[in-house]
Every structure is written in structure tokens, then in C-alpha cells.
N, C-alpha and C positions, 0 to 999 in steps of 0.2 A: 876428425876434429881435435881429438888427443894432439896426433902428432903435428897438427899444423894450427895450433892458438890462435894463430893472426890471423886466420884465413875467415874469411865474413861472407856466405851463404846468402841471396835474397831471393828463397824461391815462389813462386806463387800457387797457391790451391785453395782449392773450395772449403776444405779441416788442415787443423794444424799438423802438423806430420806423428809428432809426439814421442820424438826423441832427447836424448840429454841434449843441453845446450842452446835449446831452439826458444824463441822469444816470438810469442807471436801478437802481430798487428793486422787490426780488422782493417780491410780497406772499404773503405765508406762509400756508397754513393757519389754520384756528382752533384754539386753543390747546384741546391733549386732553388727559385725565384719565391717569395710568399703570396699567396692568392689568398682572396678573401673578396669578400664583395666593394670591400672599400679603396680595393689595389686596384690601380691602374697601368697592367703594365706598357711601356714604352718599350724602342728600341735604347737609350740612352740605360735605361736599367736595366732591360734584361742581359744584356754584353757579357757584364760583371758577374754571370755564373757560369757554372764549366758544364753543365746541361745542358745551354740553351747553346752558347757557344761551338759546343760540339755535334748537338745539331746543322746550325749554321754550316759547319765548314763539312758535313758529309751533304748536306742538301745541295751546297754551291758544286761539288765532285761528278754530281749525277746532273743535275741544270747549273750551269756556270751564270746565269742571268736571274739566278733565286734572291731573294729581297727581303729582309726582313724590315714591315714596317710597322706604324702603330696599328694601322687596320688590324694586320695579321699577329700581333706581339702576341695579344690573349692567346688565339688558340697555338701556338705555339710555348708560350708559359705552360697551357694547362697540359699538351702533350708531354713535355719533360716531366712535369709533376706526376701522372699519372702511371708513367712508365718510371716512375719513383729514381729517376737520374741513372739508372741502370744503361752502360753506355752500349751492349749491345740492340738492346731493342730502342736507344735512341736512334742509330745508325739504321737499323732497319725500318724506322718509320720514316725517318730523313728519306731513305730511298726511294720514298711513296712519293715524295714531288713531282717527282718525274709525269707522274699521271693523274695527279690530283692538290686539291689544294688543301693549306694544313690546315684548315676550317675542317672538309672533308674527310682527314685523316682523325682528325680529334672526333669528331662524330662515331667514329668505328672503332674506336679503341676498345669497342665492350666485348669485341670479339677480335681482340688481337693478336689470337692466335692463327686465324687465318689471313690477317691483315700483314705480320711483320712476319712474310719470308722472304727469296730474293736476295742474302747475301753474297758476300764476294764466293766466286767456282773458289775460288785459291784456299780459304777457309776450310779449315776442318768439317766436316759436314756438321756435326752438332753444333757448328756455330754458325749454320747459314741461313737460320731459322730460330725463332724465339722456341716454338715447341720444341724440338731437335735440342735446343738447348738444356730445357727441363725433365726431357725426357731422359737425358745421361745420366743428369742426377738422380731424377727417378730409382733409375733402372739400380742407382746403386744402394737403396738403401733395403735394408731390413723388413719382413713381411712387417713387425709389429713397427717399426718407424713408416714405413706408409703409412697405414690405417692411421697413428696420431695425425701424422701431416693433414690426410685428407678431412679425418675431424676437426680440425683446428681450421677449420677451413668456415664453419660457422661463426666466428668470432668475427664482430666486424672494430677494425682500429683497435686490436689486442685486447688480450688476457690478463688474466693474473694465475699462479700456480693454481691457489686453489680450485679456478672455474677450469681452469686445466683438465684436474684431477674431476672434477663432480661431471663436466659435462662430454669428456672422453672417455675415461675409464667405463667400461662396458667389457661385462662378462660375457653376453650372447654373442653368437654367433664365432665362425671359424676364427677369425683376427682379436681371441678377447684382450683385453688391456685391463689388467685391474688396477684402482688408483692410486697404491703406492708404485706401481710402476711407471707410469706417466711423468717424476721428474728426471729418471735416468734417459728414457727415452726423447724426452725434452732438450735436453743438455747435451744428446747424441745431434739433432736435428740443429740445434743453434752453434755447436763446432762444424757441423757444414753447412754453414751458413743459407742455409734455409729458413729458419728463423729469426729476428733481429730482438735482442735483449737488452734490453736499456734499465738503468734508476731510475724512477719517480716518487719522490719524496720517501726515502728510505726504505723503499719496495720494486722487486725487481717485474716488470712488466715487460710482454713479448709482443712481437706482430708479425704477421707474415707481408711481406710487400705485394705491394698488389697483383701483380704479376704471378707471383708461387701462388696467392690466394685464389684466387684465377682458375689457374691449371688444378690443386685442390679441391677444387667445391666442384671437378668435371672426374676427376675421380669420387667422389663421393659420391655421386650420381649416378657413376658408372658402378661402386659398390651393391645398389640394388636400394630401393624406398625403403625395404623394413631399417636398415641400419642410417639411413638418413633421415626419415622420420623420428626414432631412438636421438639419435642429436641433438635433433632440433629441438625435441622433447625436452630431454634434459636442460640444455642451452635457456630454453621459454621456462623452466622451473627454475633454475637458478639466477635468472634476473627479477623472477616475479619476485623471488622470498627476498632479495636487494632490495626492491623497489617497494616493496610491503616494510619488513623492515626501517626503513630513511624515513617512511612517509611521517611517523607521529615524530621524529625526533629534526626533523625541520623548521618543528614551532621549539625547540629548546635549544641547549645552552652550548650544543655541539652542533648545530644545524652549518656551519659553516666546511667542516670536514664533511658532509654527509651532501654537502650539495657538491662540495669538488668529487667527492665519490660517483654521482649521480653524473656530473657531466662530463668525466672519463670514460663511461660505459655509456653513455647516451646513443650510439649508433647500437651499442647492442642490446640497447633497450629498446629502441628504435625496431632492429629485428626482430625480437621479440614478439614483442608488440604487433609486427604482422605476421609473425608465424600463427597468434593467436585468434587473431583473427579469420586467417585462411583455411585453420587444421583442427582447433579446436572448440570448446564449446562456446555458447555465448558468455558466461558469467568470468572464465578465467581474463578475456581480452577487455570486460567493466572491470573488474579487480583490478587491474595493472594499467590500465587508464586513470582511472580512478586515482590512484596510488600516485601518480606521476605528477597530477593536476597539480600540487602545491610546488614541484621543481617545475613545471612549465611557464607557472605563473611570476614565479621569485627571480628566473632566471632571461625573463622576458623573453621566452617559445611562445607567445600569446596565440597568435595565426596557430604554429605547431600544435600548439594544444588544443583548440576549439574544436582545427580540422580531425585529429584523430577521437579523441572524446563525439564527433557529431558523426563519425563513422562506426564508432561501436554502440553508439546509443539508435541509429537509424536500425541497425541489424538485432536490436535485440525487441523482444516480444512487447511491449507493453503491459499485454494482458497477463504475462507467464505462462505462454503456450509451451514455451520452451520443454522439452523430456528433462530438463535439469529439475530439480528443486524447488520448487515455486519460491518459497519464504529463501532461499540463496539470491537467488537471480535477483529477486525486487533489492533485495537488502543491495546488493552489488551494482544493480543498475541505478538507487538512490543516490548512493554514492557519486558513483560519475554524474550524475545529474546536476549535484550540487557542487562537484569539482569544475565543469561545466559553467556552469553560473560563474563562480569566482572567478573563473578569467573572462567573464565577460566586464566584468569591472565597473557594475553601476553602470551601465549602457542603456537597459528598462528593456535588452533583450535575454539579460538574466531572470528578468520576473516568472515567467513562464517554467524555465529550468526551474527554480526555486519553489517553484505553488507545486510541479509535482514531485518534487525531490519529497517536501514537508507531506504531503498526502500519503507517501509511501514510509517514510520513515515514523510516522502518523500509528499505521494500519501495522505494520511491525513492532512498534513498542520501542523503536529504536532512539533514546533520549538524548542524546550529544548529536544524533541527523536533525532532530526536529529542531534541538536548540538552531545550532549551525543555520539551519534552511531558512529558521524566522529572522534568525540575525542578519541575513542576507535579502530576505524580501522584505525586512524593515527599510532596511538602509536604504536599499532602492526605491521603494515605494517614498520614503522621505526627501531623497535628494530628488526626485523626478518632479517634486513639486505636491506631496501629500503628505505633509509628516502630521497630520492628524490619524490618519490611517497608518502610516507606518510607525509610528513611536509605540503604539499597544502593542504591536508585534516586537518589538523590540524592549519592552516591558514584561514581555512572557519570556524572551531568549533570554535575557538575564536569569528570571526567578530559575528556569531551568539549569541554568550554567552554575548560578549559585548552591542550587541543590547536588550537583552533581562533583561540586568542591572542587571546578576547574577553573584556574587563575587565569589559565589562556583564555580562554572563553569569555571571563567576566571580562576581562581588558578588551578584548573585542568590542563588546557591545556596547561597555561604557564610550571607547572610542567612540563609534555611530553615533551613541547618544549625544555625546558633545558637541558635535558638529550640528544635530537639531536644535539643540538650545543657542548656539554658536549665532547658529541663524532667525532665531525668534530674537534674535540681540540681549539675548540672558548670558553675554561672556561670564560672569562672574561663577554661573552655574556650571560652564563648559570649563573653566579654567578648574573650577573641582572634578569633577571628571577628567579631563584628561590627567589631572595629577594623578586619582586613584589608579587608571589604565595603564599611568608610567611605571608605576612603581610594581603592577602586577604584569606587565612584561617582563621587566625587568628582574622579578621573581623566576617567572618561565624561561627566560635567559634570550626568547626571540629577539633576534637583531630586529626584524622587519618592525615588529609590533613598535618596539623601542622608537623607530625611525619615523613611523607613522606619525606616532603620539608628539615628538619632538618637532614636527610637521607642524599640527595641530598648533601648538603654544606658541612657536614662534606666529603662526600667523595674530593670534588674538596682543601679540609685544606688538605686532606691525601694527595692528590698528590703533592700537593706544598711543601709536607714535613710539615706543620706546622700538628705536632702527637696531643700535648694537646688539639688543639681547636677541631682536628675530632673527639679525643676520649668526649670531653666537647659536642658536639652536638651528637654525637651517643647513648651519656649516656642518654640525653635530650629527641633523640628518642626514647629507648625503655622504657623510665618511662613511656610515654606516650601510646605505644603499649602495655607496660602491664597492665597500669589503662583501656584501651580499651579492653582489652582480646584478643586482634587480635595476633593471636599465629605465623603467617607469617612474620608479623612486627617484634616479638620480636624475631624472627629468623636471621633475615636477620638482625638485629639489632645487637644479638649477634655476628653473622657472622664477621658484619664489624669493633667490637670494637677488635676480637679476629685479626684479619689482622692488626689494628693498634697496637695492642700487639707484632705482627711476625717482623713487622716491625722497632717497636722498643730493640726489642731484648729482651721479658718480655714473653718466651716459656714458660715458666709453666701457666702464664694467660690468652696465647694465646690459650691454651691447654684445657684451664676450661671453656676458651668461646667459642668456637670452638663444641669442645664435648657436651654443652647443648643445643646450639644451631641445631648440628646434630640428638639430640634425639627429638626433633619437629621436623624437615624438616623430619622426619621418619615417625614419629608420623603422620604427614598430607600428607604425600605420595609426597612430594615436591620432587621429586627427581632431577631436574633443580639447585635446591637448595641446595640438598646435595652435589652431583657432585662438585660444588663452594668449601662447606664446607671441602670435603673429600679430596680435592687440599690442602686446606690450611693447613689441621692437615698431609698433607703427606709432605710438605715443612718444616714445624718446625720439624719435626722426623726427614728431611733430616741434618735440621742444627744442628742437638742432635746428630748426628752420628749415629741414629739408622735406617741405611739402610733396613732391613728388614722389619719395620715397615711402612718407609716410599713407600715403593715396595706396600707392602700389600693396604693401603689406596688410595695410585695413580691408583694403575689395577684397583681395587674396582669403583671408580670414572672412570676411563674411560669405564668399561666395563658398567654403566650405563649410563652415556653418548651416547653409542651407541646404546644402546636399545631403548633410548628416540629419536634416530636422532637427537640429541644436538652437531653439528658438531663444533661450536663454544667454547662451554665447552671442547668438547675432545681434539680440537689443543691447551687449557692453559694445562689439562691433561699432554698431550704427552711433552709440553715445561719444564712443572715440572721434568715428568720422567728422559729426557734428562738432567737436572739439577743430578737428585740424581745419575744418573750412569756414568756423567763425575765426579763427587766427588769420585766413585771408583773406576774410573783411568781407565773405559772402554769409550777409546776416541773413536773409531769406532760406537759403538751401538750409544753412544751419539750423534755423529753427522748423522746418520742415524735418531734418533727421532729429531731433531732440524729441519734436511731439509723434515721434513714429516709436523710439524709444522709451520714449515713456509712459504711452497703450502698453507697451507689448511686457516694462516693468510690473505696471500696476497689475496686470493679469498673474504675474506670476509671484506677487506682492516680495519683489526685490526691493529692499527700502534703499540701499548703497546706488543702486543703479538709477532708483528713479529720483532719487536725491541729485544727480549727477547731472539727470536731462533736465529737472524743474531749475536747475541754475542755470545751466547753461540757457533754457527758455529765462530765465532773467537777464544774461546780463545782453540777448539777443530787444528784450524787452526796454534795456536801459537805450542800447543804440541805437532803437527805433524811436525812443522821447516816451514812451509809454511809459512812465515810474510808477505809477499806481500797484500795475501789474507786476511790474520786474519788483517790487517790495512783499507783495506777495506769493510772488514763484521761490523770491530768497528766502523767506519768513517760513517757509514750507518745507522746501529742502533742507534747510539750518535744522530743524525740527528732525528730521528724519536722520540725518547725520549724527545729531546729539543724541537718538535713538540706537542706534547701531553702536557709537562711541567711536566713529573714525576720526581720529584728531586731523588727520592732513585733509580729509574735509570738509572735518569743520574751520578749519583755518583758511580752507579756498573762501567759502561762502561768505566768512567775516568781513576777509580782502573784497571781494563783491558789494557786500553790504556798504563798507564803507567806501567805495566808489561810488552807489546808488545816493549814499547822502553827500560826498564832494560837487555830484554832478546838481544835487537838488540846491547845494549853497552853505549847504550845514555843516562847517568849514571842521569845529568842534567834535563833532557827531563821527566825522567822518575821521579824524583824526584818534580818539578812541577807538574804532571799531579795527584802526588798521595796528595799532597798538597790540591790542589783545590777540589779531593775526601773528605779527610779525614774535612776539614773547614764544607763543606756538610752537611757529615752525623755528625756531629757537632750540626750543627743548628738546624737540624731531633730528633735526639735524637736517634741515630741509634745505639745502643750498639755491635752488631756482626759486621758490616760496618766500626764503630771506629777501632774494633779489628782488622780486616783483616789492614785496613791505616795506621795503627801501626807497623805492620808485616811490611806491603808494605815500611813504612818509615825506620826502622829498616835494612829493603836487602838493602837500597842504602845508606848506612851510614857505607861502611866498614873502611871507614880511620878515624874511631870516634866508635874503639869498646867497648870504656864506656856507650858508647850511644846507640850501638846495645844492651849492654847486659839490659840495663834500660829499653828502650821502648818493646824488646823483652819479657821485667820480667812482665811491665804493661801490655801488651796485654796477656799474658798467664793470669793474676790476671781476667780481663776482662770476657775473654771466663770463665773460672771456673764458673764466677759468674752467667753468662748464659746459663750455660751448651752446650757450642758451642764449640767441638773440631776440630781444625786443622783438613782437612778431608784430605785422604790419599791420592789424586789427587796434592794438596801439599804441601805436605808433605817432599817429598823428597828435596826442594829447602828451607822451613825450616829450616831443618835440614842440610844442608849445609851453611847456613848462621850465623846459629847459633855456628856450628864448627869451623868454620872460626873464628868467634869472640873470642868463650873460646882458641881456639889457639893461638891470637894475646895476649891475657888479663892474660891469666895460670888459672888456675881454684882458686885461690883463689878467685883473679881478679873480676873473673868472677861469679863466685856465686854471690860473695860480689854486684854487679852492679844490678845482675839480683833481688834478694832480696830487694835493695833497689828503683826499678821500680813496684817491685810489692806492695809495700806498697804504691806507691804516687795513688792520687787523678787524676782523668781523666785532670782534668786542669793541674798538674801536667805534667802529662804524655805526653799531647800534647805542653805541651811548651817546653818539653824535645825532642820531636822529631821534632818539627818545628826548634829548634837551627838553625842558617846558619852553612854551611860548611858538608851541605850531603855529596856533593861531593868528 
């Protein structure tokens, strides 16, 4: 090299040579396709990596008539992937077409070592076979460089040095490793490239590819049970004290670093977790269950968490049969009990987890379980429709939480509480509450809590009508839900920005929140969740005119409503529907779904919802000529609405009201009532509500038909802008007001007016229909 400078060297090997002058470059895998549940791969994208491609053209060498198509793309994706773009065992699995299909071949990758032989005669023998391959390098490393390799072979999706060191380093037996030896012997294994070493956030992390992991965990086995047991051991103790560790500081001010911690080791938590359960006692596999419940819940593993929490709670004793510890095991199995519950999330099949979680932590003396448990069978027992019963239990989780000077905890239950007073329609009491709850998560530094509570207040802005501030803390919410990952969060998050869209008459955004928000509540099997959602994108469809669409979404949503026994969901369901099919003028069905809803209200003393159906039975009441009735189903609901304090509403009902007196003659009456409407959704910011109070102003303004044609021009300008047509329900009184007008006006007149209301400005428009002299 001295005496030739120029001369440039590009040899290839497994280690760097390690001589002067030499520069060395890892050569990478071949470039793979991303899989995930939400990838769909095609022929058109897989082409573009040099795995699947190189597939392709050894598959076409041995069958000349091989075909890559979208049937086949998946399991052809997920073989490149799993043989991690490694291009000899791609060629050798290519070679399998010959006699099977690559469906067949991905199904057997679990044993691919008997699966990828068969290479070319011409090939060096170690390369004519995947083992054969492994074996060479094997064969060249160091007694103490095996023994790591095949330890390291427990690790599932890499290490870290440390777990390195704690859960390899082993004195016993003939191959000991002690754990300051483990990173020389490390950095031996990752220069021949047996290892792969990458950065992750300012730490360096290792993995074996699937394939050396593979061959690895067959020597390990081959090692003999005591030293693979010893592994495993270790490996299960050093994620439990991980997972013990993270669990209190998930509710504080670092919970964001300790959950990305959590779901970089999640597979080998994962293992853990069943090493635990297959090898050792009962109480270590509730502990670390247990432990995990608040990353399974935060991180939306919901399903993940249930399933493994109802696997280690089936196998553990109830009574304390168990040779463990008696007073261990209850205290351990409480735990999961109640971590259990939490992801069940207000279901009402948390109650039951909860009643013996609190029994045991009860009979233990255990005071932050008992709090917890009550705080958790208040809540539910409250939202399921008993907050008579559930408020004293959540009146005790407090004094408890208070006693034990935990901020988290009091903000908890305050939270709960608010939402019972929330719903007895004492906002004023829940808006004190939740303030106190903000302010003491926000002490404990919890994102989640923080996000909850911001949840909370925005909702009680929306019912006041104030739109900007629900949508300004909803927004608030989900940043926060999304820097957490908690996919529930930024559902419901979505959910509620998209209703404050519906509400304000902003359908296309209502539409985009709405719809992302449904493909998570999907995604996590939230069907409680969807049912909410699938109301609300079936309400804006109604108020787009697109009855059919909105049909479709509404059945949709009540038919899983009832499969959930979500009775409360399905009577907004049914109030919705009754909404879309008295806009198409079937007054019967409609008042048939309004009094179905409004039984099934009254039972479960929803004052919002049966507010909703006793209107809608009025204005079902006005179209049939019955006014008696339709003034008192309005006089009723108005009542109930001004109970609750939902201003959008009570501004429907006023609009109604003052319909019921236009239609009776009370030309005055009716002009007032739609006044006090139309100032409302005003202040709301209610764009479709404007429109209709426009309309409504527009009908009682016939002896001023410059003024019909103006405000009639602006509120058409409105709807367009919204995409909210006139629905055909009525319609026909539209259009006769409208006639009236261009008859009194002539049609120049009248154009001319209508033209120039359609150009003015909403200030415009309503100072033009507020003029005096409706009448």
C-alpha cells in the first residue's frame, strides 16, 4: 500500500481486515418494502426495492412463467422482510417456486433452515444452503463469542449494553462470561457482522437478524435447559425491574421518555411475560402484568392487555392456594385486577375486576388499591347509569387520596366527579372540578390526566356555545394525546373537534375529523366509540342532503349499538334517524323513531336526548295540525335544554317555537322567538342555525318583500357555502314564501334584491333581517 498510494483495494468479508489504510463500509441489507397492518403491498410498489426485485428475477431463472401479483405481493413482501433482505436466503427461498407457492413458502419460514437449501452445484458449499452458511461463521468464532451469540439469542428486536451485560454475563458453568466482559466480546461479534449496531436516540442498540437469531436460540437449546433456563431467568428479571420501575413514573413529568422506553423493549417484554408465565411462579407473571397495564392502556394494546392480564389472572389461585406467600400473591393479583379493569375503560365489564380488586386490597390494608379500585367502580357504576350509587364511592376514593397527599389521585377522582355533576347539569360545579383536576395533573406533570381534563372543559365551552374555546382546548387535547400515543385519546379527541365542526356549520371538516377519528375507534375495536362517531358523520350527511348516506351510517351505528347492548348510544342513534326521515317529509316513521327514543331517554333520565325526541315529536306535531300538542312537546324540551344549558338547543327549539306560533297566525310572536334564535346561534357561531333564522326571518317579513327577497338571497348564499340544502320537509313553505315575495316585487324586483342579499356579509344580512317592522 506504501509503495503503490494510488492503488484502491475493494475487498469483501464478514470483519474488517484491520490493517493500516483500510476504511471500512458495512454493507447493508437489501432495501425492504414497510409492512404493517395498514400497507398494502402491490406489484406497482414492491418493484422499487432491491429484496423483492431480487427475488423476482431468481424466482423467474428456476420457473420462467413466475408472476408477481397483488394476490401474491403480501406474502412475497413479508418473505423479503423476514429473511431481513439478506440476498442469499432470498435466492434460496426464490428457488422454492419451483414446487410451491410463495404463500406456502412464507408459512414455513419458521423453520428455514430446513426450508432454504438447494443452492447452485457451482456455489461454494457454505453457500448452498442457509445453514451451511451460518455454520462457517459459526465454526469461526471463539468458545466465549458463541456462548454470547447464542444468549443473545433471547433478546427479541435488540438490546441494550446494559441488558447485554446483566442478562448474559453468567459465571456458571464451563463458557462463564462475566459482565464486564460482554462488551469486548460484543464488539468482536458486531465486527463480523453477526450483530447489527445502530443509534437510537443517543444510545447505541444491537440486534441479531432474524435469521443468526434463528440459528442462535438452536444452539442455545443445544447448550443444555440449565443454561437456558439461567437466560431466560435473568432476561424475565431484568425486564420485570424495567417494567416495575416505568410503571409509577408514567403518571409523572417524564412518562413520555419511559413509555418510548417501554415500547422499544415491548417484544421483550412481550417474552418475558411468557417466560413468566410458562416457568415461573404465579405472582412474578401478576407483577409484570400488572406493571404494564398503564403502557398497554396509554399506548392503545387494549385487546393486548386484557388478553394477557385475563391469562395471568385465570391461572392464578383466587383463594391463595398458591406455595407462594399468601399476603404476596393477593396483593399482586389485586393489582392486575385493577390494572385489568382500567383497560376495560367504563365498559360495566370492569365492575366486577374492580369489586374484587377493592375486596383484596380491602383485607390487605393496601390504601392507594382501595383508593384506585373505588375510583374505578365509582366511575363506572356512575356512567353505566347509577351515580347515586357510584358518587359515595367516589366520595371515599377521594378522602382516601386526600389522606394519602397524592395529587394524582385527587385529580382522578375530581375528574369522575365532574363528569357526574356534568351530567345532573350542575356545569358550574364540574367546571370547579375540572379546574382543581387541571391544575393537579398538571402538578404530577401526566400528559394523559392534563388531556383528559382539557377533554372535559372543552366539552362544557361546547355546550355554552362558546365553539372557539371547545375547539382551542380540544386542539390542546389531542396534541397531547398524540405526543402520548394514546390512540383512544386522539379519537375521542378527533370525535369532539369534529362535532364542534357539525356544529358550527364547517361539514367538510366535520367530515375529515370525524372519518379519522372512525378509522382508530376501528382500528381498536372501540365500537362504543364508533357508534358516537358514526351518529355524527350520519348527521352532517343529513344536513348535506345526502339522505342515503346518512341512512347508511345511522343503521350502521345503531345496529352496533345493539350488539354491544349500548342502549344509551342507540336511543341518540334512533333520535338521529328520526331527524333524517322527518327532513324527508316521512312524518309518521319519524314520530314513531322520536317516541321509541324517547321511552328509552326517559329510562335512563338523558335530559339532552329526550329534549331532542320531545322536539322533534313537536315539530312532527306541528305537521300533522296538532298545535296544542306540538306547544307542549316544545314548552317541554325548551325546559329540559335550558336545564342542561345547551345553547345550540335551545336555539333549535326557539326556531321551532317560533314556527309553531307563524303557523298559528301570531305573526309578532313568532317573529320574536326567531330573533332570540337567530342573536344565539350568532354568538355560537352556528352557520346552518344562522341559515335556517334567516329563512325563519325572511317568512314573517311579508309586508317588507325587499326584505324577504335580501335575507332569503343571504341565506341561500350561506347554505351553498356549507353545503346545507333546504331539506324537502321544508321546503314546500320556502317556496311559498318565496313566491309570494317575487309576486309582490315582479321579477326584476326581485332578482335584483335577492342578488344583492346574497352578496352582503353575515353582519350584513342579520341587520337586514332584524330591521323593525316584521310584521
Amino acid at each position: 500500500m506504501r509503495a503503490c498510494p494510488e492503488l484502491r483495494l475493494l475487498p469483501s468479508s464478514r470483519e474488517a481486515l484491520g490493517i493500516a489504510g483500510e476504511t471500512a463500509f458495512r454493507v447493508p441489507s437489501l432495501s425492504l418494502p414497510p409492512l404493517g397492518p395498514r400497507q398494502t403491498p402491490t406489484v406497482e410498489t414492491l418493484t422499487t426495492y432491491e429484496a423483492v426485485r431480487l427475488f423476482i428475477d431468481r424466482a423467474l431463472a428456476v420457473k420462467p412463467d413466475f408472476q408477481m401479483t397483488d394476490a401474491n405481493a403480501p406474502a412475497i413482501a413479508q418473505i423479503c422482510h423476514r429473511l431481513d433482505g439478506v440476498p442469499l436466503a432470498i435466492e434460496l427461498a426464490a428457488a422454492r417456486v419451483r414446487a410451491m407457492t410463495v404463500e406456502q413458502i412464507a408459512a414455513r419460514l419458521d423453520d428455514r433452515f430446513r426450508l432454504l437449501t438447494g443452492g447452485s452445484r457451482t456455489a461454494l458449499p457454505r453457500q448452498q444452503t442457509l445453514r451451511a452458511l451460518i455454520d462457517w461463521s459459526w465454526d469461526l468464532l471463539s468458545a466465549s463469542e458463541r456462548a454470547l451469540l447464542r444468549r443473545l439469542s433471547v433478546f427479541w428486536d435488540g438490546w441494550t449494553l446494559e441488558a447485554a451485560e446483566v442478562v448474559c454475563g453468567d459465571a456458571a458453568g464451563p463458557d462463564a462470561i462475566l459482565p464486564n466482559e460482554v462488551l469486548d466480546l460484543l464488539t468482536h461479534l458486531v465486527d463480523k457482522s453477526l450483530v447489527v449496531a445502530e443509534e437510537q436516540d443517543g444510545e447505541t442498540r444491537y440486534h441479531l437478524l432474524e435469521t443468526i437469531r434463528q440459528y442462535a436460540r438452536e444452539k442455545l437449546l443445544e447448550a443444555g435447559l440449565a443454561e437456558t433456563e439461567r437466560v431466560r431467568d435473568r432476561h424475565l428479571n431484568f425486564f420485570s425491574r424495567l417494567a416495575n420501575e416505568a410503571e409509577p413514573e408514567l403518571r409523572r413529568a417524564d412518562q413520555l421518555a419511559w413509555l418510548a422506553r417501554l415500547e422499544t423493549e415491548h417484544d421483550n417484554l412481550r417474552a418475558a411475560l411468557k417466560w413468566a408465565l410458562s416457568n415461573w411462579g404465579i405472582e412474578r407473571s401478576l407483577r409484570l402484568a400488572a406493571d404494564l397495564s398503564r403502557f398497554w392502556y396509554l399506548r392503545g394494546y387494549w385487546k393486548e392487555g386484557r388478553d394477557w392480564l385475563e391469562q395471568v389472572l385465570s391461572q392464578a389461585p383466587p383463594g391463595g392456594t398458591s406455595a407462594e406467600p399468601a399476603a404476596r400473591l393477593r396483593s399482586a393479583r389485586a393489582r392486575a385486577l385493577y390494572g385489568a379493569a382500567w383497560l376495560m375503560d367504563e365498559t360495566g365489564r370492569d365492575i366486577p375486576l374492580y369489586e374484587q380488586s377493592l375486596s383484596l386490597c380491602r383485607e390487605l390494608g393496601d390504601t392507594w388499591g382501595t383508593a384506585f379500585s373505588l375510583r374505578g367502580l365509582g366511575a363506572t357504576t356512575s356512567y353505566r347509569g347509577n351515580p347515586e350509587q357510584g358518587e359515595p364511592l367516589l366520595e371515599e376514593s377521594l378522602a382516601l387520596f386526600r389522606e394519602l397527599g397524592d395529587p394524582w389521585g385527587i385529580a382522578l377522582v375530581l375528574f369522575s366527579l365532574a363528569w357526574v355533576a356534568s351530567n345532573r347539569d350542575d356545569n358550574q360545579r364540574a367546571q370547579a372540578m375540572w379546574d382543581e383536576s387541571l391544575g393537579l395533573f398538571r402538578q404530577s406533570g401526566d400528559r394523559w390526566g392534563i388531556a383528559v381534563v382539557l377533554g372535559g372543559l372543552g366539552y362544557i365551552a361546547r355546550l355554552q356555545g362558546h365553539y372557539q374555546k371547545a375547539a382551542a382546548l380540544s386542539e390542546e387535547s389531542l396534541a397531547l394525546f398524540r405526543e402520548l400515543g394514546d390512540k383512544a385519546g386522539v379519537a375521542i379527541s378527533l370525535s369532539r373537534l369534529g362535532n364542534v365542526a357539525l356544529r358550527r356549520g364547517d361539514y367538510p371538516q366535520a367530515v375529515m375529523l370525524l372519518e379519522e377519528g372512525l378509522v382508530l375507534q376501528k382500528d381498536r375495536g372501540d365500537r362504543a366509540g364508533a357508534v358516537f362517531t358514526l351518529s355524527l358523520l350520519g348527521v352532517v350527511a343529513c344536513y348535506q342532503g345526502d339522505y342515503e348516506r346518512a341512512t347508511s351510517l345511522l343503521e350502521e351505528g345503531l345496529a352496533v349499538s345493539r350488539e354491544i347492548e349500548d342502549d344509551l348510544n342507540a336511543a341518540y342513534v334512533l333520535t338521529y334517524l328520526g331527524l333524517m326521515v322527518y327532513y324527508t317529509g316521512d312524518l309518521e316513521r319519524a314520530g314513531a323513531l322520536w317516541r321509541e327514543c324517547a321511552t328509552m331517554h326517559r329510562e335512563y333520565e338523558e335530559r339532552t336526548g329526550l329534549g331532542m325526541a320531545l322536539h322533534g315529536l313537536g315539530l312532527v306535531a306541528i305537521g300533522q295540525g296538532d298545535l296544542n300538542l306540538a306547544a307542549n312537546l316544545l314548552d317541554e324540551g325548551l325546559a329540559l335544554h335550558r336545564a342542561v344549558g345547551d345553547r345550540r338547543y335551545i336555539a333549535i327549539v326557539l326556531d321551532s317555537q317560533g314556527r309553531l306560533a307563524r303557523t298559528r297566525g301570531d305573526v309578532a310572536r313568532a317573529a320574536s322567538l326567531f330573533t332570540e334564535s337567530l342573536i344565539l346561534r350568532k354568538k355560537m357561531g352556528d352557520k346552518q342555525g344562522l341559515a335556517e333564522s334567516l329563512e325563519a326571518m325572511a317568512s314573517v317579513a311579508a309586508s317588507q318583500p325587499e326584505k324577504v327577497a335580501r335575507v332569503f338571497g343571504a341565506a341561500e348564499a350561506l347554505r351553498e357555502a356549507i353545503g346545507a340544502p333546504v331539506p324537502p320537509v321544508e321546503r314546500p313553505d320556502y317556496d311559498r314564501a318565496v313566491a309570494a315575495a317575487r309576486a309582490q316585487l315582479g321579477e326584476v324586483a326581485f332578482s335584483s334584491g335577492w342578488a344583492e342579499g346574497r352578496a352582503m356579509t353575515l353582519e350584513q344580512a342579520m341587520s337586514c333581517a332584524l330591521k323593525e317592522g316584521n310584521a
